[in-house]
Backbone as ProteinMPNN parsed JSONL, in Angstrom:
{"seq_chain_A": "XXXXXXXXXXXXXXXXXXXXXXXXXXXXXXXXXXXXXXXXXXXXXXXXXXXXXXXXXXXXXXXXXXXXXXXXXXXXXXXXXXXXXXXXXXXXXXXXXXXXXXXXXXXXXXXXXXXXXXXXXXXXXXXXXXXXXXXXXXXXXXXXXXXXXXXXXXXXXXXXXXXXXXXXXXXXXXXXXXXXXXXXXXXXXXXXXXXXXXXXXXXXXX", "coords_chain_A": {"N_chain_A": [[20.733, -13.088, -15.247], [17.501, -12.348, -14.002], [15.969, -9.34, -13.47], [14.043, -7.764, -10.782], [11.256, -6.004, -10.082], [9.814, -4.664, -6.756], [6.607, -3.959, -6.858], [3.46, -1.723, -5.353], [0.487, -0.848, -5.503], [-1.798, 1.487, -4.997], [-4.234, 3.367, -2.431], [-3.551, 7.098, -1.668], [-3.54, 9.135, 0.741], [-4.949, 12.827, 1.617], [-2.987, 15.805, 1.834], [-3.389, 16.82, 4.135], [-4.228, 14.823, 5.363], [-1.741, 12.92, 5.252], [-0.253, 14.793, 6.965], [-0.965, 13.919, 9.275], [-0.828, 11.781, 10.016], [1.767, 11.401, 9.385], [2.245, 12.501, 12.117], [1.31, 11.154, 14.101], [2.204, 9.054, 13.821], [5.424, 9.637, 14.31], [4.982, 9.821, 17.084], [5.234, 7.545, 18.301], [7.008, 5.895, 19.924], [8.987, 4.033, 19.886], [8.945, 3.651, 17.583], [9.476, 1.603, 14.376], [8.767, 2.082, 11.592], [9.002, 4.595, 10.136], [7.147, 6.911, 9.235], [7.021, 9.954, 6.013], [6.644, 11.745, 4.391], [7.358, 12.189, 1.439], [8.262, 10.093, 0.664], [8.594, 7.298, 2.126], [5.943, 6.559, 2.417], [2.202, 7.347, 4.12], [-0.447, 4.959, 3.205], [-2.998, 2.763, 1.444], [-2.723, -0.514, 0.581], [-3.522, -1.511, -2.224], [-3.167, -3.854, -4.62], [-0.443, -5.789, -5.313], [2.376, -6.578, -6.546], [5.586, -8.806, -7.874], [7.362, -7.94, -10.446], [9.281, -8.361, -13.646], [11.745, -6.644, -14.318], [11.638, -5.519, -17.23], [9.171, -5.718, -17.903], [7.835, -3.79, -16.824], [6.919, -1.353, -17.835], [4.639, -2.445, -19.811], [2.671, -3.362, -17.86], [2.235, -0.559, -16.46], [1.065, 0.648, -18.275], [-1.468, -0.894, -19.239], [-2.781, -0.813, -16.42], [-2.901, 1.988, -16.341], [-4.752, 2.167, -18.787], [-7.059, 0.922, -17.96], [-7.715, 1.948, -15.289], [-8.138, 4.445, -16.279], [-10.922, 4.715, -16.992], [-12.516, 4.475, -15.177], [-14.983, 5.163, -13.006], [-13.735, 6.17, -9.59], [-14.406, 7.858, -7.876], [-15.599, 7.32, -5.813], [-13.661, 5.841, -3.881], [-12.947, 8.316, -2.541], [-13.378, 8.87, -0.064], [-13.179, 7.198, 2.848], [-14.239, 5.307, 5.582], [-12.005, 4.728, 9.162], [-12.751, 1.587, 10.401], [-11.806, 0.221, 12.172], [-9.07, -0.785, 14.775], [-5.633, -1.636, 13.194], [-4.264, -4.922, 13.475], [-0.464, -5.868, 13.129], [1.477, -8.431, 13.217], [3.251, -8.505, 16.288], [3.117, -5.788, 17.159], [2.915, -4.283, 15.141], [1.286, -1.135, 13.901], [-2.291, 0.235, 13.086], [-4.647, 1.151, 11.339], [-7.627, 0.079, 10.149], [-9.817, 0.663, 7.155], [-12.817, 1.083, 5.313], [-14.341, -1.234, 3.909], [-15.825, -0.441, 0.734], [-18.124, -1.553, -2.289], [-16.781, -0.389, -4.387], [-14.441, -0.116, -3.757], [-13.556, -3.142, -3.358], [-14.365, -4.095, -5.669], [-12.214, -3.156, -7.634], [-10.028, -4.246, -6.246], [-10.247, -6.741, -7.012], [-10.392, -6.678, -9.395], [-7.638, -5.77, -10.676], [-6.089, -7.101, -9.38], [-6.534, -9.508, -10.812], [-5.276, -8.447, -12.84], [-2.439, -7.309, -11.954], [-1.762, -10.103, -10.855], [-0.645, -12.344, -13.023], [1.683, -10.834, -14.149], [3.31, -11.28, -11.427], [6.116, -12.683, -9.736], [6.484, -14.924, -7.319], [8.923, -16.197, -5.835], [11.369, -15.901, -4.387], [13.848, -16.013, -2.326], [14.326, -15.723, 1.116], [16.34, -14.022, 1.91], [16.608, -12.333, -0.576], [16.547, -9.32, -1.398], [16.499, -7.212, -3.486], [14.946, -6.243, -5.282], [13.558, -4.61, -4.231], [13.479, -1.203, -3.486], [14.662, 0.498, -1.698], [16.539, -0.359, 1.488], [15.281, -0.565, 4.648], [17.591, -0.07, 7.273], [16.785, -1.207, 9.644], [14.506, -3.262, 8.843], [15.812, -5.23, 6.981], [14.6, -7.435, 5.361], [12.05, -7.694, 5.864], [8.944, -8.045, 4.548], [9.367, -9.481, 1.908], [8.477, -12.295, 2.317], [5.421, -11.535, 2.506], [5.209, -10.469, 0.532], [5.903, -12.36, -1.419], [3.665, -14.369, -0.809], [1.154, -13.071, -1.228], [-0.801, -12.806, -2.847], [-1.793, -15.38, -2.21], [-2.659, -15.126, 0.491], [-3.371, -12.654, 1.419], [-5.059, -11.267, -0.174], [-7.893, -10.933, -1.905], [-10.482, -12.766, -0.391], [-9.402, -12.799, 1.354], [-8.241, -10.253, 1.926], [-7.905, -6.645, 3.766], [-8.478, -3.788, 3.454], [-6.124, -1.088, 4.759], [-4.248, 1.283, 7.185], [-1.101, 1.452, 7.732], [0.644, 2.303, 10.463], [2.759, 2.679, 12.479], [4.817, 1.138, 14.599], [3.891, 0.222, 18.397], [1.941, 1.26, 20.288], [-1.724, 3.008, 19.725], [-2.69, 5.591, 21.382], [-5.635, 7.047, 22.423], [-6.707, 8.999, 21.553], [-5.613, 9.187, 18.996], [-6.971, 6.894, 17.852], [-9.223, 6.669, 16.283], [-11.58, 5.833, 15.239], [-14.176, 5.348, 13.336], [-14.618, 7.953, 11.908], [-13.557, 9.968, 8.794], [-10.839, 9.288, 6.048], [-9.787, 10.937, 3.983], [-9.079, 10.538, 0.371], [-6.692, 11.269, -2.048], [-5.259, 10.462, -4.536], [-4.675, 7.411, -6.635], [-1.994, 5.626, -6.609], [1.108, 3.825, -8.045], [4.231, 2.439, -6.593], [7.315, 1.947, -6.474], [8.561, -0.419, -3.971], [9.529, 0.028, -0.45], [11.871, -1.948, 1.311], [9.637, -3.532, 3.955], [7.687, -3.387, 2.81], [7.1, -0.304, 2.456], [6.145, 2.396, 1.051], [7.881, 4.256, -1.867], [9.129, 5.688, -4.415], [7.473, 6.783, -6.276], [6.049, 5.794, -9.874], [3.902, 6.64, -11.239], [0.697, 7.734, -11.125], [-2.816, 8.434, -10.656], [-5.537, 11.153, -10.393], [-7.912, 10.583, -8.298], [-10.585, 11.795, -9.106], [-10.433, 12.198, -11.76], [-11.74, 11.219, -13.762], [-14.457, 11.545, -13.786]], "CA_chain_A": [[19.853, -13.126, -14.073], [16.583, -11.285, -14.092], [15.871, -8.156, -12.157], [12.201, -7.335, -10.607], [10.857, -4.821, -9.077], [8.679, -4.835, -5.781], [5.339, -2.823, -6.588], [2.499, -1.673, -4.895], [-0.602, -0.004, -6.305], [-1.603, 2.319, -3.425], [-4.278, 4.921, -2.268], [-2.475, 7.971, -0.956], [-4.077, 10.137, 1.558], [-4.588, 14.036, 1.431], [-2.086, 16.25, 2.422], [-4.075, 16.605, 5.524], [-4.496, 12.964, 6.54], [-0.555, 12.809, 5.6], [0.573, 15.501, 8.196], [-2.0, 13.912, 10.503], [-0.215, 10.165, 10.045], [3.354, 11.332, 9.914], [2.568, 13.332, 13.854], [0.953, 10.143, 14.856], [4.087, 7.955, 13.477], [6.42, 10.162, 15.434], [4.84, 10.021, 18.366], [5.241, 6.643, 18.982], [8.279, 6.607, 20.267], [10.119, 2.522, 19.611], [8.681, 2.104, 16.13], [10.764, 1.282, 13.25], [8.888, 2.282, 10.596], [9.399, 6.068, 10.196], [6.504, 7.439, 8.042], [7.311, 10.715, 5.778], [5.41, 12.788, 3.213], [7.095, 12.379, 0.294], [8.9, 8.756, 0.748], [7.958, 5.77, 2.968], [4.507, 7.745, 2.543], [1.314, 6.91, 4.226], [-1.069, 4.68, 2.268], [-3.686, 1.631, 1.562], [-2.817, -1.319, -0.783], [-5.086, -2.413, -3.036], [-2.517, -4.67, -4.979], [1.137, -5.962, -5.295], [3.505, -7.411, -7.345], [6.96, -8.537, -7.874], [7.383, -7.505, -11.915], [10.27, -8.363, -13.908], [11.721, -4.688, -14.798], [11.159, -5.1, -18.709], [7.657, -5.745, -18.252], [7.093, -2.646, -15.981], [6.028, -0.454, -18.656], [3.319, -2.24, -20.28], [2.001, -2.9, -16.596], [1.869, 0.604, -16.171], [0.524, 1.144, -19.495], [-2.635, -1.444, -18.33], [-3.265, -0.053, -15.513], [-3.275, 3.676, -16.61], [-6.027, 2.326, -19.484], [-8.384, 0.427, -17.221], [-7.906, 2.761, -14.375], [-8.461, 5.627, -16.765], [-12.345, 4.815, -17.84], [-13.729, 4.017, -13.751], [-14.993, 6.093, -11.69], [-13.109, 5.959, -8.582], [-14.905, 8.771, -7.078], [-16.557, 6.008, -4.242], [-12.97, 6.062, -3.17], [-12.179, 9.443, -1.968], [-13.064, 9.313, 1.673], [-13.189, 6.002, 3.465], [-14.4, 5.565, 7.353], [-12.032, 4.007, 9.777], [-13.827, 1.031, 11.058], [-11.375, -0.601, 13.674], [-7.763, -0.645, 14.723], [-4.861, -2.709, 12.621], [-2.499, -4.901, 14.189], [-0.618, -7.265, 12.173], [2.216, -9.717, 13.903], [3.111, -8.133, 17.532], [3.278, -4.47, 17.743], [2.397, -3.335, 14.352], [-0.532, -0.971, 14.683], [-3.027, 1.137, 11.942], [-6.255, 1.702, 10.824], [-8.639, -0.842, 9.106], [-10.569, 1.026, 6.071], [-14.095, 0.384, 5.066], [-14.048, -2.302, 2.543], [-16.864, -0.98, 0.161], [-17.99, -2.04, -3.096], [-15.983, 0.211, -5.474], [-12.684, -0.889, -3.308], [-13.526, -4.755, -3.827], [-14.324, -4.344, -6.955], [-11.459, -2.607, -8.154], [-9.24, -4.722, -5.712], [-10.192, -8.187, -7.765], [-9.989, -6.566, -11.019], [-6.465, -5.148, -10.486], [-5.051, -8.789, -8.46], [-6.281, -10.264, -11.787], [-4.218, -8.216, -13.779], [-1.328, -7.993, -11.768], [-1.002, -11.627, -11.028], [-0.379, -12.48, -14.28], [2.843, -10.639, -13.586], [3.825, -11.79, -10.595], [6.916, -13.37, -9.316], [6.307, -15.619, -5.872], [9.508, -17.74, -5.397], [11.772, -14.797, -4.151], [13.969, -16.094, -1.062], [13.809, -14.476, 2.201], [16.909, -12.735, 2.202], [16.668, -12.032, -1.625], [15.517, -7.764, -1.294], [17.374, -6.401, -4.351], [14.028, -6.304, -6.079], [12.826, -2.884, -3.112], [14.343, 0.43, -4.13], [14.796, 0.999, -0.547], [16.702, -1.166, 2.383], [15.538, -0.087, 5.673], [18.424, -0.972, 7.877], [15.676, -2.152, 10.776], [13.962, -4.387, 8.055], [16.213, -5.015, 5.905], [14.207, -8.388, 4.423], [10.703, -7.759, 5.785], [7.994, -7.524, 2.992], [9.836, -10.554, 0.972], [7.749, -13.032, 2.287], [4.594, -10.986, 2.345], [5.017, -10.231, -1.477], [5.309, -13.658, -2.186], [1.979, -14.553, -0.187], [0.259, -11.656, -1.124], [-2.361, -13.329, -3.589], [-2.609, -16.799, -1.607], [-2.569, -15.23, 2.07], [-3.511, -11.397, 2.1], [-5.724, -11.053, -1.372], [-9.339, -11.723, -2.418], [-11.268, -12.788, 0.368], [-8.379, -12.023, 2.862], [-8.431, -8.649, 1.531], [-8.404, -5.747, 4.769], [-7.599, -2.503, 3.489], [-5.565, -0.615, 6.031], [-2.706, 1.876, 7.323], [0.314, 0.972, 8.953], [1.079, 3.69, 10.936], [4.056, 1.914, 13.24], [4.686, 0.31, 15.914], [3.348, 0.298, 19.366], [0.358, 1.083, 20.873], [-1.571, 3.625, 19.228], [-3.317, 6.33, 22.148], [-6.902, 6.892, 22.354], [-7.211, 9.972, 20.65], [-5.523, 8.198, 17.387], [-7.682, 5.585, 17.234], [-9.965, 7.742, 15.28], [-12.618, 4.856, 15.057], [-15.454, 6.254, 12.952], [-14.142, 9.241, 11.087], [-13.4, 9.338, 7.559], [-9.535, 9.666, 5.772], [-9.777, 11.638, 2.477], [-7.484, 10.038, -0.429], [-6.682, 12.057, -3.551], [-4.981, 9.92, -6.127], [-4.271, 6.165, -7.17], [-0.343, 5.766, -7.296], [1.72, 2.272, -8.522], [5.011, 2.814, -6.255], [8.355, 0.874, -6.296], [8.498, -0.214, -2.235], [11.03, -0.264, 0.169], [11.584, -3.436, 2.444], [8.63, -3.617, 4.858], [6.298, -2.757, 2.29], [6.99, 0.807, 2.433], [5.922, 3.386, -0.489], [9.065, 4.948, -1.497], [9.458, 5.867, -5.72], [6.164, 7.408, -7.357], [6.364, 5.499, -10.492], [2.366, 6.492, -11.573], [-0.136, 8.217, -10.531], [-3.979, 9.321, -11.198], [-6.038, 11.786, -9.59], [-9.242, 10.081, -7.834], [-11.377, 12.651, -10.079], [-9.683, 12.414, -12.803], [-12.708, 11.177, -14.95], [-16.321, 12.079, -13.219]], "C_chain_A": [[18.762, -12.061, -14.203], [16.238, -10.308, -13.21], [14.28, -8.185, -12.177], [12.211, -6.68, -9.61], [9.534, -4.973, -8.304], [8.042, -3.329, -6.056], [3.863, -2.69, -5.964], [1.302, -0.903, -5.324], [-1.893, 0.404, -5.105], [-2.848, 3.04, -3.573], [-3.724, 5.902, -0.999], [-3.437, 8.672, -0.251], [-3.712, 11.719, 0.958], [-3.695, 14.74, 1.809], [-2.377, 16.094, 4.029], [-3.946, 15.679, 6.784], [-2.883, 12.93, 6.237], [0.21, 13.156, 6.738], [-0.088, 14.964, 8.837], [-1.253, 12.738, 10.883], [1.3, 10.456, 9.953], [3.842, 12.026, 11.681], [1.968, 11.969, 14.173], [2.046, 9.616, 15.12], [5.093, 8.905, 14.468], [6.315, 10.64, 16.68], [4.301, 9.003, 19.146], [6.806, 5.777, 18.651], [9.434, 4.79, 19.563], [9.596, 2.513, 18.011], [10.079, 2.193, 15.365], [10.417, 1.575, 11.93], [8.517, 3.772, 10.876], [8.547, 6.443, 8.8], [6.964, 8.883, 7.537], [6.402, 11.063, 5.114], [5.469, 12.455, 1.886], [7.769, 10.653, 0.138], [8.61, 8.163, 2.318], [6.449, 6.463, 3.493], [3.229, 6.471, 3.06], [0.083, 6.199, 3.021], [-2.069, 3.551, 2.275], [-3.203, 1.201, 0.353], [-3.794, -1.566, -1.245], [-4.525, -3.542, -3.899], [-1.469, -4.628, -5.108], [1.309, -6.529, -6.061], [4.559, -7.617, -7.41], [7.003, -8.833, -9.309], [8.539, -7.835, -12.109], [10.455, -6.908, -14.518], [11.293, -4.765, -16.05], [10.439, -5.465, -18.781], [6.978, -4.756, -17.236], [6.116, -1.441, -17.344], [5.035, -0.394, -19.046], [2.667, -3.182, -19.028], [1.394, -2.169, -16.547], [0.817, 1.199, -17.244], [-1.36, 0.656, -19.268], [-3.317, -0.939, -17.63], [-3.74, 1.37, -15.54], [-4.558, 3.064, -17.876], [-7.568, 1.318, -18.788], [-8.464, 1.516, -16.117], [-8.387, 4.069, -15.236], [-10.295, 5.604, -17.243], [-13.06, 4.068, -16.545], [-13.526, 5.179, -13.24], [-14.698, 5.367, -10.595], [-13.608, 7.027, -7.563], [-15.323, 8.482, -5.337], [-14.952, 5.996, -3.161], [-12.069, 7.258, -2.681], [-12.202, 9.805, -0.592], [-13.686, 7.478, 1.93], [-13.171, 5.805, 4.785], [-13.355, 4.362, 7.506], [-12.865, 2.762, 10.672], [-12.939, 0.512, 12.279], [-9.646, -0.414, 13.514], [-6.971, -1.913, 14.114], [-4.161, -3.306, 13.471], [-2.121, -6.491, 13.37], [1.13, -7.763, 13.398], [2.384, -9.086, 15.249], [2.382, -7.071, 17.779], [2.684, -3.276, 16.889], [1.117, -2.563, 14.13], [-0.554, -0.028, 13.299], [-4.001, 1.055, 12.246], [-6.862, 1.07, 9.882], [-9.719, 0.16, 8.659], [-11.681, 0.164, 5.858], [-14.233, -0.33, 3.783], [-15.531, -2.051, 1.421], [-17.092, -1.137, -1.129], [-17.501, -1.391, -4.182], [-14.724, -0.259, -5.142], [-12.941, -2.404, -3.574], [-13.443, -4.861, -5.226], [-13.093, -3.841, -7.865], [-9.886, -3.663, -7.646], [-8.833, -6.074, -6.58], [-9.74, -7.979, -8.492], [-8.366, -5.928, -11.146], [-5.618, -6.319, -9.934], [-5.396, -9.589, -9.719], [-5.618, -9.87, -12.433], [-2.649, -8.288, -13.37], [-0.991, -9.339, -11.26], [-0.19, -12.038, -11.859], [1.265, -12.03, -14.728], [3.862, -11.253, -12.883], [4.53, -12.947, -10.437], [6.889, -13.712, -7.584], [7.515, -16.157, -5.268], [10.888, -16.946, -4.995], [12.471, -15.868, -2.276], [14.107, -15.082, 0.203], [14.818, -13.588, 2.345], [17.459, -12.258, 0.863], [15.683, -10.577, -1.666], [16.624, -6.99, -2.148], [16.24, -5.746, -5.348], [12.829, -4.99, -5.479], [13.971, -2.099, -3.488], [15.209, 0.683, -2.875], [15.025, -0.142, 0.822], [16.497, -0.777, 3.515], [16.12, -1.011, 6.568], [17.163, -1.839, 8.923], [15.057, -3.225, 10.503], [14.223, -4.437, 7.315], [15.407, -6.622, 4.735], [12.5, -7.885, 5.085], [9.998, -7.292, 4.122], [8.17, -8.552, 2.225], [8.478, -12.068, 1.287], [6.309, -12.817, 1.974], [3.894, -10.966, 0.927], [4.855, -11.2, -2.081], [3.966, -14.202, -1.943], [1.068, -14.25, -1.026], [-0.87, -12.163, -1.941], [-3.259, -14.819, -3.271], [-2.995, -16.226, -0.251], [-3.342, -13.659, 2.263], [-4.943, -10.415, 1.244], [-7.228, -11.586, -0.959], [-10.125, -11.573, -1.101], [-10.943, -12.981, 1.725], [-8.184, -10.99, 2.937], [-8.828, -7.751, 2.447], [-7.819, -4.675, 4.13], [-7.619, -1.646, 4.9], [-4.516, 0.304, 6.122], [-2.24, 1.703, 8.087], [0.435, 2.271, 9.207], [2.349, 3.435, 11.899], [4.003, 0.941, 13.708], [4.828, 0.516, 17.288], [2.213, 0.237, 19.778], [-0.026, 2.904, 20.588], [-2.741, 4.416, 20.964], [-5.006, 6.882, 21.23], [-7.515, 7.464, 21.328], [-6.692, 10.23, 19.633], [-6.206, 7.293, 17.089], [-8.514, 6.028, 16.223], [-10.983, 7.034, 14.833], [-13.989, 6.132, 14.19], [-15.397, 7.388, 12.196], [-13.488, 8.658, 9.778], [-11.832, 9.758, 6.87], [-10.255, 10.109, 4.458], [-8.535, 11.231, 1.758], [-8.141, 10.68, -1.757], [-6.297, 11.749, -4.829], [-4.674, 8.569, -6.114], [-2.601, 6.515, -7.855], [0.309, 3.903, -7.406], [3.352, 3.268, -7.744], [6.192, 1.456, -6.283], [8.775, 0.9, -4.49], [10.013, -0.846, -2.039], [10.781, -1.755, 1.142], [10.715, -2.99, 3.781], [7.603, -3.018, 4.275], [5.966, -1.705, 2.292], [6.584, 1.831, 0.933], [6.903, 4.265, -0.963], [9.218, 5.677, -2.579], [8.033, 5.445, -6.017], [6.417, 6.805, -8.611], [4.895, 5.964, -11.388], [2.001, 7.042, -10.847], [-1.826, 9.024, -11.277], [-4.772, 9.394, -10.266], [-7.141, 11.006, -9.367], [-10.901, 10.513, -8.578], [-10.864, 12.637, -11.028], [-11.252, 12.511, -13.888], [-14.191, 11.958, -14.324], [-16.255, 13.134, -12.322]], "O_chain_A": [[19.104, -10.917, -14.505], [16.253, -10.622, -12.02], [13.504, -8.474, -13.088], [12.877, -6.68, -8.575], [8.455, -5.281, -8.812], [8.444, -2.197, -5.788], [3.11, -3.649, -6.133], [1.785, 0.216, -5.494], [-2.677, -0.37, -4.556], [-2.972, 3.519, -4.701], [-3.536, 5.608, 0.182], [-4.443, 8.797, -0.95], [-2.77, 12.003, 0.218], [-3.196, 13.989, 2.647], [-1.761, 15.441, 4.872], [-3.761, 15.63, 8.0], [-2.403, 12.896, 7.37], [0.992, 12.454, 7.379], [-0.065, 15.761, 9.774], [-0.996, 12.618, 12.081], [2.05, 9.652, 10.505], [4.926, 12.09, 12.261], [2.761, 11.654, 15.061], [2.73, 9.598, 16.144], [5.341, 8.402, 15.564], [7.017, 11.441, 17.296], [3.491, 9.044, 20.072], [7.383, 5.308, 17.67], [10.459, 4.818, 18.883], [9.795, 1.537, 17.287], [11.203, 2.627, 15.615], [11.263, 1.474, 11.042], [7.767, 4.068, 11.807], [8.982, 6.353, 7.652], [7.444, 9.467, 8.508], [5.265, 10.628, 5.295], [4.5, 12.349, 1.133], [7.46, 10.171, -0.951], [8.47, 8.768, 3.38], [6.051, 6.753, 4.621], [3.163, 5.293, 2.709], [-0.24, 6.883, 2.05], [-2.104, 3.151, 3.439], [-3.123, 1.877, -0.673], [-4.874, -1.824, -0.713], [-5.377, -4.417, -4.053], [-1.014, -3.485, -5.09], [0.379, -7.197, -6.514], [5.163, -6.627, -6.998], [6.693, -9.991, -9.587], [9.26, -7.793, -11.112], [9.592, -6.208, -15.048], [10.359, -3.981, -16.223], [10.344, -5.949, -19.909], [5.807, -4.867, -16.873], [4.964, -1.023, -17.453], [4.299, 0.592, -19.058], [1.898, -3.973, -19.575], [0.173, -2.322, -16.545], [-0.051, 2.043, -17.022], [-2.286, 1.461, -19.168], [-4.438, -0.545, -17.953], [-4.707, 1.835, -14.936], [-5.54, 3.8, -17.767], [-8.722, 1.204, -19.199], [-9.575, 2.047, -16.114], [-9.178, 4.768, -14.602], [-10.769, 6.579, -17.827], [-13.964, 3.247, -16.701], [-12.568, 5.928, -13.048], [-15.126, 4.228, -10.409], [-13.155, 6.992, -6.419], [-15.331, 9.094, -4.269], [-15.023, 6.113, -1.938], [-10.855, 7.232, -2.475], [-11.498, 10.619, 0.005], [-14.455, 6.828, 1.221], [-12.113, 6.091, 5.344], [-13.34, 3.374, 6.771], [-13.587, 3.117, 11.604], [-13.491, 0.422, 13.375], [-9.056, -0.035, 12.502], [-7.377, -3.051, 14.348], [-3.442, -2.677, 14.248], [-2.746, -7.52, 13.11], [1.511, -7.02, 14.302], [1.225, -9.046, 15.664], [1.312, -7.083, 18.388], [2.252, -2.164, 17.192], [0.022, -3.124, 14.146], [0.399, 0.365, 12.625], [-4.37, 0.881, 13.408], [-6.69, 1.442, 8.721], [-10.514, 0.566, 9.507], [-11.715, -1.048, 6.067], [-14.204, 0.237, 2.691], [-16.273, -3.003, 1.181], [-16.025, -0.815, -1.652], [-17.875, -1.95, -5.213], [-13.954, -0.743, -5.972], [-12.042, -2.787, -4.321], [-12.646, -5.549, -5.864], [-13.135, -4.291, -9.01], [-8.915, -3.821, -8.386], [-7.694, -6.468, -6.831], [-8.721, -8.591, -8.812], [-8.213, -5.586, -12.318], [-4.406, -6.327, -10.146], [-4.585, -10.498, -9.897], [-4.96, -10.744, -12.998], [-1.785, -8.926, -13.972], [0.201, -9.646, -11.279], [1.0, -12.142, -11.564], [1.955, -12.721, -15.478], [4.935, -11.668, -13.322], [4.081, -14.047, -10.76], [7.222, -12.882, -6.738], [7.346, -16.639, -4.147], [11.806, -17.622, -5.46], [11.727, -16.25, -1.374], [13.992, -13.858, 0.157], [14.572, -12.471, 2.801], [18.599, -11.794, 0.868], [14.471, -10.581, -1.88], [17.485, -6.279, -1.631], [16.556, -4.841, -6.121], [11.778, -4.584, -5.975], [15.135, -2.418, -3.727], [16.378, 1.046, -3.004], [14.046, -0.752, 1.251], [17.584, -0.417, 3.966], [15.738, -2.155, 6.813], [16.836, -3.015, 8.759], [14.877, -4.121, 11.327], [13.536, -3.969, 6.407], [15.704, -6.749, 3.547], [11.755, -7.787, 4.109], [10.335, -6.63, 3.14], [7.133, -8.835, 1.624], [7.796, -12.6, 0.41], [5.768, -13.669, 1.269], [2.8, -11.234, 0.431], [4.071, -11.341, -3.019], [3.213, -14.461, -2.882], [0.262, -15.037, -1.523], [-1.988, -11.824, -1.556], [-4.354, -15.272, -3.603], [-3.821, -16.957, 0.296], [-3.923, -13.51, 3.338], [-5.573, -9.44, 1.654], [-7.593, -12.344, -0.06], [-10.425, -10.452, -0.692], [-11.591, -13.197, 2.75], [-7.899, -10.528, 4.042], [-10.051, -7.614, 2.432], [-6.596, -4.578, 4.222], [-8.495, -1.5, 5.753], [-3.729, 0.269, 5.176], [-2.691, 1.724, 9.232], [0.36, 3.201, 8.405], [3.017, 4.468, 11.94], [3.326, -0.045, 13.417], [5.907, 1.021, 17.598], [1.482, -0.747, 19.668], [0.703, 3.842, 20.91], [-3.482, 3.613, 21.531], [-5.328, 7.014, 20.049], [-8.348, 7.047, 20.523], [-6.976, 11.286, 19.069], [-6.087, 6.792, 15.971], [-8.296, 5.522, 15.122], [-11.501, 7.562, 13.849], [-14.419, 7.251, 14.47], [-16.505, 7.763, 11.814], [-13.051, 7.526, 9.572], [-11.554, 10.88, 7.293], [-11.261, 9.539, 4.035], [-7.375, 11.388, 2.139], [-9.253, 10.695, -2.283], [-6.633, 12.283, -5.886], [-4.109, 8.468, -5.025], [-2.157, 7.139, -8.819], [-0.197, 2.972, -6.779], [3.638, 4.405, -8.121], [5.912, 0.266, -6.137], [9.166, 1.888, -3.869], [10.899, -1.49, -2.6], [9.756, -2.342, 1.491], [11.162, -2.141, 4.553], [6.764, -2.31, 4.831], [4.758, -1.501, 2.175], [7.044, 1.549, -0.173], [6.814, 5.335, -0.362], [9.554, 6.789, -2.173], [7.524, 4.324, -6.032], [7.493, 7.333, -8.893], [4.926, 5.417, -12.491], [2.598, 7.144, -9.775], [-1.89, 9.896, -12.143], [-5.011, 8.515, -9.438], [-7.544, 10.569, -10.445], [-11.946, 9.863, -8.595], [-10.825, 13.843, -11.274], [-11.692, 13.472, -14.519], [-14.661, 13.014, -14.748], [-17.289, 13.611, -11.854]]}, "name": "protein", "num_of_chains": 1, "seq": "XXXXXXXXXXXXXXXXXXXXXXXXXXXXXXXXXXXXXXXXXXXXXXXXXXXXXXXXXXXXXXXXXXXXXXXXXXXXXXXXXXXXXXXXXXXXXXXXXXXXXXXXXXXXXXXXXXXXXXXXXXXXXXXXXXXXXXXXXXXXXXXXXXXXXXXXXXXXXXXXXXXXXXXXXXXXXXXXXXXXXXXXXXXXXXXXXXXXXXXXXXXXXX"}
């Protein structure tokens, strides 16, 4: 039977915007997803996959030599433009979609596609590092979607920050998040960021 691993290829916020998004997250009081610092960490996708494990390496390997020769500089601060909310309750922060994030978004959903495993049933989550009891299958369907339903020219980058209703003076409409590195993470169920598997600094090259 083959094993695969649910990954996400992430940018991470600064320390800053972290402590700023884990006091938000805990101060809304019913959610369920419980952001932290160093696991189920704040973040924006830019692409997913579900990988079979013995083709994680030269993935990673890919990715570290195309990601290693762009400047990514365009993505180190990014304005909130509007608030997230995806099925009831879930609430964030819609990111400014501009043309270094598109462009990087396509060229990265073409490579990991190519990867990707879709056909994953719904209560098949052996393939997330991490079961959160509250959701213990969310994300499964999502992952399979993710390049017909959420990709390309459905494409919102965004942060989950919980669930509820986020107060005024979080909405933060208009202000900009600072992100410091490009990380590939193995996620927990609900699409969480959980196991650093990769990572390069936003400056790395320019």
């Amino acid at each position: 039977m083959k094993k695969y691993i649910a990954l996400d290829l992430v940018l991470i916020p600064s320390k800053k915007h972290i402590e700023e998004l884990v006091s938000i997250n805990q101060q809304l009081l019913d959610t369920t997803l419980k952001l932290e610092r160093t696991h189920t960490v704040p973040h924006i996708s830019i692409s997913m996959c579900r990988v079979e494990a013995n083709r994680i390496d030269q993935l990673i390997s890919k990715l570290e030599d195309y990601l290693g020769i762009l400047d990514l500089s365009e993505l180190s601060s990014l304005r909130i433009e509007s608030l997230y909310q995806h099925n009831k309750n879930t609430v964030g922060w819609n990111l400014e979609l501009n043309k270094s994030l598109t462009g990087l978004h396509y060229s990265v959903c073409a490579l990991m596609k190519n990867y990707h495993f879709s056909e994953r049933e719904e209560h098949q989550n052996d393939d997330f590092c991490v079961i959160h009891k509250d959701m213990p299958f969310s994300g499964v369907s999502y992952l399979n979607q993710f390049f017909v339903d959420y990709a390309y020219e459905n494409y919102q980058p965004h942060i989950t920050i919980g669930q509820g209703k986020l107060e005024k003076k979080h909405q933060k409409i208009g202000e900009k998040i600072i992100f410091d590195r490009v990380s590939l993470y193995h996620m927990g169920t609900g699409c969480t960021c959980e196991k650093e598997l990769w990572s390069m600094d936003i400056d790395n090259n320019y």
